[in-house]
C-alpha atoms as one frame of an Amber mdcrd trajectory, in Angstrom:
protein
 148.601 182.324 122.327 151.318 180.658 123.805 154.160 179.210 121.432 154.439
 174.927 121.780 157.578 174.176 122.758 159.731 170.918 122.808 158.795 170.573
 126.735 155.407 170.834 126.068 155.845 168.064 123.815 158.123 165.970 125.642
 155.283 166.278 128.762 152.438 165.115 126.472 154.383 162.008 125.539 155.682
 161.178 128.591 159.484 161.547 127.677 162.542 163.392 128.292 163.329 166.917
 126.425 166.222 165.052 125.054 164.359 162.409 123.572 162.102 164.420 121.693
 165.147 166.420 120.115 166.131 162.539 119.366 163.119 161.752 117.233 162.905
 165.381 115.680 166.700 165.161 114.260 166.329 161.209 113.213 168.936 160.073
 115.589 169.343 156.508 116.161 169.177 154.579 119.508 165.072 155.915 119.901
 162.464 152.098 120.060 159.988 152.874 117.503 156.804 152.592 120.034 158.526
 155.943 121.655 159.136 157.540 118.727 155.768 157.128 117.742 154.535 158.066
 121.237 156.243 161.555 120.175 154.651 162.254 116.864 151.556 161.701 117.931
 152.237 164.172 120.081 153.557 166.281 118.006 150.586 165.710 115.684 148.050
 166.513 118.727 149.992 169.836 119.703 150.346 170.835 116.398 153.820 171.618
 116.588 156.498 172.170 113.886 160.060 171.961 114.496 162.056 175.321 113.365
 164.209 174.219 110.235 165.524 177.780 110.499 167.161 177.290 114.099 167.741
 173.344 113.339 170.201 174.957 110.702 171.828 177.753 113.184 172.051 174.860
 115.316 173.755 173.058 113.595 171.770 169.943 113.388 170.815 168.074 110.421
 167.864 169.666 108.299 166.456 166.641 106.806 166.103 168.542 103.478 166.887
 167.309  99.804 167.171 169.628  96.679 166.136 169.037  93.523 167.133 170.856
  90.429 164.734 170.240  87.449 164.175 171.595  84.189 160.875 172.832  83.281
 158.131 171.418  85.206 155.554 172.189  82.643 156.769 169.060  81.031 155.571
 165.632  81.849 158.102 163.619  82.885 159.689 166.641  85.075 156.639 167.045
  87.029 155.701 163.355  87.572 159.133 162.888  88.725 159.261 166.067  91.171
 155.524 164.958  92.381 157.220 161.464  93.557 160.240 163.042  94.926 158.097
 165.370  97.223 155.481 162.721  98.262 158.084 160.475  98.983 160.232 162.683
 100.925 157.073 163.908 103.252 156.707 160.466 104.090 160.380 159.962 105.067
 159.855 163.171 107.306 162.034 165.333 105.081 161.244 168.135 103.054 162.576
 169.268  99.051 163.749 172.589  98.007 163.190 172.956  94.170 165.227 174.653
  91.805 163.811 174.855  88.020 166.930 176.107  85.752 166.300 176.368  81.783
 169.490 175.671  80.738 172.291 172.987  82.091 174.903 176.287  82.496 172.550
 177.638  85.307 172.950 174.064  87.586 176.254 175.483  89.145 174.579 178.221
  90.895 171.736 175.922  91.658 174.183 173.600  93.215 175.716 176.429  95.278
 171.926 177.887  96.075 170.658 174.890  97.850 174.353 173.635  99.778 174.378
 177.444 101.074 170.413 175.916 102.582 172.267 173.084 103.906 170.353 169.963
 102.186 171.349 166.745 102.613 171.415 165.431  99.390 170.729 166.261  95.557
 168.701 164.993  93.136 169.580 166.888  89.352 167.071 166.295  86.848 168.844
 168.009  83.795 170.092 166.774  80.831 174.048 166.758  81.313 177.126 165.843
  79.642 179.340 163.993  81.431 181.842 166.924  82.297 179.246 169.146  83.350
 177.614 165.863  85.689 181.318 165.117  86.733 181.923 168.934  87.509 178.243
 169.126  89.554 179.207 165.975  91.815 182.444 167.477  92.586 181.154 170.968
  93.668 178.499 169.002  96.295 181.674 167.695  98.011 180.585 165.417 101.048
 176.616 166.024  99.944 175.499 162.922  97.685 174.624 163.569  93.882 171.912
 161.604  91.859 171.821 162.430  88.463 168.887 160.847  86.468 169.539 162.255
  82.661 173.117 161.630  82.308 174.876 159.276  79.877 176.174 155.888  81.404
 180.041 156.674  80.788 179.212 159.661  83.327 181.732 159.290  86.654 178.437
 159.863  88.685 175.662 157.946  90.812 173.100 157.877  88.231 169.279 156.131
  88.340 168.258 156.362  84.527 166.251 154.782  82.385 167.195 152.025  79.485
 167.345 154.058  76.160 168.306 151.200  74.665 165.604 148.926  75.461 162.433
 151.666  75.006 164.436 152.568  71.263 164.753 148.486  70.281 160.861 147.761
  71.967 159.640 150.775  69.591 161.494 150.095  66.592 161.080 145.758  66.816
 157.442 146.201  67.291 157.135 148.187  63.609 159.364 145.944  62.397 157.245
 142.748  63.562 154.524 144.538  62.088 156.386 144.416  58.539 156.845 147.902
  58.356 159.848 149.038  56.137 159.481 152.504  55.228 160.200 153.806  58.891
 160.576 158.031  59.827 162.442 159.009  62.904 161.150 161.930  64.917 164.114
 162.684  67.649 164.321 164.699  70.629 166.566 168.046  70.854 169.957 167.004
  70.366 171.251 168.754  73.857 169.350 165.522  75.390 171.288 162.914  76.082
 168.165 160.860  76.473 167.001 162.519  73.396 170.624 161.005  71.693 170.529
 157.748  73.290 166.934 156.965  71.989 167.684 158.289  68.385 171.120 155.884
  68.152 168.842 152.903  69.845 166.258 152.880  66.965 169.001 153.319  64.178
 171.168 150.394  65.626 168.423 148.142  65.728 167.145 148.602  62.198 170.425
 148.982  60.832 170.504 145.243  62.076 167.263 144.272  60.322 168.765 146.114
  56.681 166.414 148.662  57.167 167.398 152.304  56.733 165.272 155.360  58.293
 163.038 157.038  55.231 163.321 160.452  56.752 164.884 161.790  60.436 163.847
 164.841  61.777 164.141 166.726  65.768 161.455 168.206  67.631 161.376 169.866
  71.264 159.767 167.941  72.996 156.731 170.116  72.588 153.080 168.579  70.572
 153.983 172.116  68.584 157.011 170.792  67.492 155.528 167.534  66.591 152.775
 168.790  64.887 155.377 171.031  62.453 157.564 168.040  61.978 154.710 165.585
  61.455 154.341 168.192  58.312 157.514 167.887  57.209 157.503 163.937  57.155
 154.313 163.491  55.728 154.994 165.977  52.525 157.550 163.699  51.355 156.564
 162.582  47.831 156.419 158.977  49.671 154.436 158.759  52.873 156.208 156.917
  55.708 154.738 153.423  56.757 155.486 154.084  60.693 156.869 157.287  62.613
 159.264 156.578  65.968 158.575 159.298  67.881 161.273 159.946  71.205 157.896
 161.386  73.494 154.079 161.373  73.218 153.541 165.087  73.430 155.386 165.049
  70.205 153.211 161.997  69.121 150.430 163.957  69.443 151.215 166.245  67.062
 152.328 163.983  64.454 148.779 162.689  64.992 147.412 166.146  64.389 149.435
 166.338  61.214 148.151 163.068  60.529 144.192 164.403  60.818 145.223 167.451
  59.056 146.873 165.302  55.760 143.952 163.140  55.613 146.028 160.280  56.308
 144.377 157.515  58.669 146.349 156.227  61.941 146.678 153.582  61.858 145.237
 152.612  58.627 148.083 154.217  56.551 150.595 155.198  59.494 151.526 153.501
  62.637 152.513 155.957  65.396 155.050 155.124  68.285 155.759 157.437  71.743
 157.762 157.386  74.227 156.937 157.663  77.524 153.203 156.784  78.223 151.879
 159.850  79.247 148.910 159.792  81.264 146.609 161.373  78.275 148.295 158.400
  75.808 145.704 156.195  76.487 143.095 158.923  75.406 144.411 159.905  72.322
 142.789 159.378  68.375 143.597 156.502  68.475 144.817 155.584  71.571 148.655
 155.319  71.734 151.202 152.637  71.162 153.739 153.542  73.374 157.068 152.811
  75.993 156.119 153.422  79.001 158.648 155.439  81.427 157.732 154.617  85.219
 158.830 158.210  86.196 157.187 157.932  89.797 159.284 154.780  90.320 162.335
 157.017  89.265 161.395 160.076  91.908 160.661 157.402  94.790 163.497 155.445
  93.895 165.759 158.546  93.729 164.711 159.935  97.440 165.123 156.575  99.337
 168.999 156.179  97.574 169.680 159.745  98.557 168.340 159.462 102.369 170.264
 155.871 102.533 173.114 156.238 101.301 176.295 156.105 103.674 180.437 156.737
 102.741 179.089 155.186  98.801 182.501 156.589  96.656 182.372 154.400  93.377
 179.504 155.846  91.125 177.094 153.767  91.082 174.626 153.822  87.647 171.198
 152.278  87.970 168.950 151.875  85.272 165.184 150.823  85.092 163.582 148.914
  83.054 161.101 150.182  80.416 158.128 148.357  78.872 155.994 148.203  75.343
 152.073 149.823  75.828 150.315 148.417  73.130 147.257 150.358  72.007 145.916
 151.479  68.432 148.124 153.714  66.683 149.988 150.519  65.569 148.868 147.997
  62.948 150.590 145.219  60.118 151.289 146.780  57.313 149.050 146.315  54.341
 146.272 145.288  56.325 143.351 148.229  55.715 141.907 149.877  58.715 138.724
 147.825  60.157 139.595 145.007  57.943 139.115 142.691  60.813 136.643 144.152
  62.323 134.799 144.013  58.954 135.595 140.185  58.905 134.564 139.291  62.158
 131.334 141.065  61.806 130.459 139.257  58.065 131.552 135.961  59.966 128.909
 136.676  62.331 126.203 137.694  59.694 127.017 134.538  57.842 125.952 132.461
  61.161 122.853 134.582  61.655 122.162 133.658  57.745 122.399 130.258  58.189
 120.516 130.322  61.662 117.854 132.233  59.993 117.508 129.405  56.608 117.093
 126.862  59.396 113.850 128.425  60.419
């Protein structure tokens, strides 16, 4: 079967050879009705341009890299899912490199420039030298970091510790909880670190010190085994913060386990508003994370972006998901419920004497 070429193509839509190798590299100066005229061409001829010869070429390759940590985890995944979706509809395509540890990002770095990508999106928890050292090594290739602290000399899109730790911690406090436990991420997180200061600032403010602190992985395993620790303290905890709902969920396993109701006796906050949150027993309070705002966000800077020198550090906003693992302290579980339903035998009562 013969191969489609660019000609073939350019004949189908009507236009010069040129003009075709205008629309396939992105190049200005091409009316939109023409460049359309040429995809569908494309789309009808089947053809795919060769990235490989593009890049021997020369020409531009219309391809970002991402390096992520593991994409087993949520907010990893969600945020790689956006980046990918977002590119393909940009017309450029995402090289992925997962890395367990921030040390191997150098060679990731050097991996995906050596592919010639146009941009990089890192997705790894980094100190500031290590971000600094990263942005440096791209050279002229943009750099957006999205879990690096905002002292960082980088371009940055993060998300507001500060707010998701002070919506958490305000909303047990509101709630007239007192007795307050502190479940943390790993402490090589600097999102893990920024959450963990947020929720001891503001209830050092309200003269309210943490009954317990404790770190987890990330992991529902590692919830579930510190959700043990907390709860065998010879006095139970009014309210856990918890820095992510996987971890939330095992704290809520504990919970089951101990015999101890949610939220009855314990009010349980998460971070991040998983898609499962709203399915868990009981469905969870949480702050949500818009992590596919944060992928599509990331891919339109990065394809955008022209001669941009000064870092430039983004942040977006975070909300509070109210849901039932949260109630006022002192108030048994169902204790409204039970009132609202003897209010409404009363009126049947009195409906019924009527009679």
């Amino acid at each position: 079967m013969k191969a489609i070429t660019l000609y073939d193509v350019a004949r189908l839509a009507g236009v010069s050879y040129q003009t075709v190798s205008r629309v396939i590299n992105d190049a200005a100066h091409v009316s939109a009705r023409t460049r359309e005229k040429v995809q569908q061409a494309m789309a009808e001829l089947h053809y795919v341009p060769n990235r490989g010869a593009q890049q021997l070429a020369g020409k531009r390759t219309r391809t970002l890299g991402l390096i992520t940590t593991d994409l087993a985890l949520h907010a990893p995944s969600q945020i790689a899912s956006a980046v990918k979706s977002r590119a393909g509809e940009r017309g450029a395509s995402v090289l992925i490199s997962m890395v367990e540890h921030p040390q191997q990002c150098l060679a990731a770095v050097q991996e995906l420039l050596a592919q010639r990508v146009e941009g990089l999106l890192v997705n790894v928890p980094l100190e500031d030298k290590q971000a600094e050292d990263l942005q440096a090594q791209a050279g002229s290739v943009p750099v957006l970091f999205l879990d690096v602290s905002p002292t960082a000399r980088v371009h940055s899109l993060v998300f507001d510790a500060q707010q998701g730790a002070t919506l958490g911690a305000q909303h047990l406090l509101a709630l007239g909880h007192q007795r307050i436990a502190l479940l943390g991420g790993p402490q090589s997180s600097v999102s893990a670190r920024a959450r963990l200061a947020g929720w001891l600032s503001v209830l050092s403010a309200a003269g309210v010190e943490p009954c317990a602190v404790a770190q987890g992985d990330w992991s529902a395993a590692s919830g579930y085994e510190k959700g043990h620790q907390l709860l065998a303290a010879a006095t139970l905890p009014q309210a856990i913060l918890v820095a992510n709902d996987q971890m939330a969920l095992g704290v809520m396993r504990a919970c089951a386990e101990k015999g101890v109701a949610v939220p009855g006796q314990l009010s349980v906050v998460g971070f991040d508003d998983t898609a499962d949150s709203a399915w868990f027993t009981p469905p969870l309070t949480t702050v949500r994370q818009a992590f596919r705002e944060a992928g599509l966000r990331s891919v339109e800077w990065l394809l955008v972006r022209q001669g941009q020198t000064e870092p430039a550090q983004m942040q977006i906003p975070v909300m509070l998901v109210e849901r039932h693992s949260t109630a006022r302290h002192g108030v048994p579980q169902g204790s409204e419920e039970l009132a609202q339903q003897l209010k409404s035998l009363a009126i049947l009562a009195e409906q019924l004497a009527r009679r």
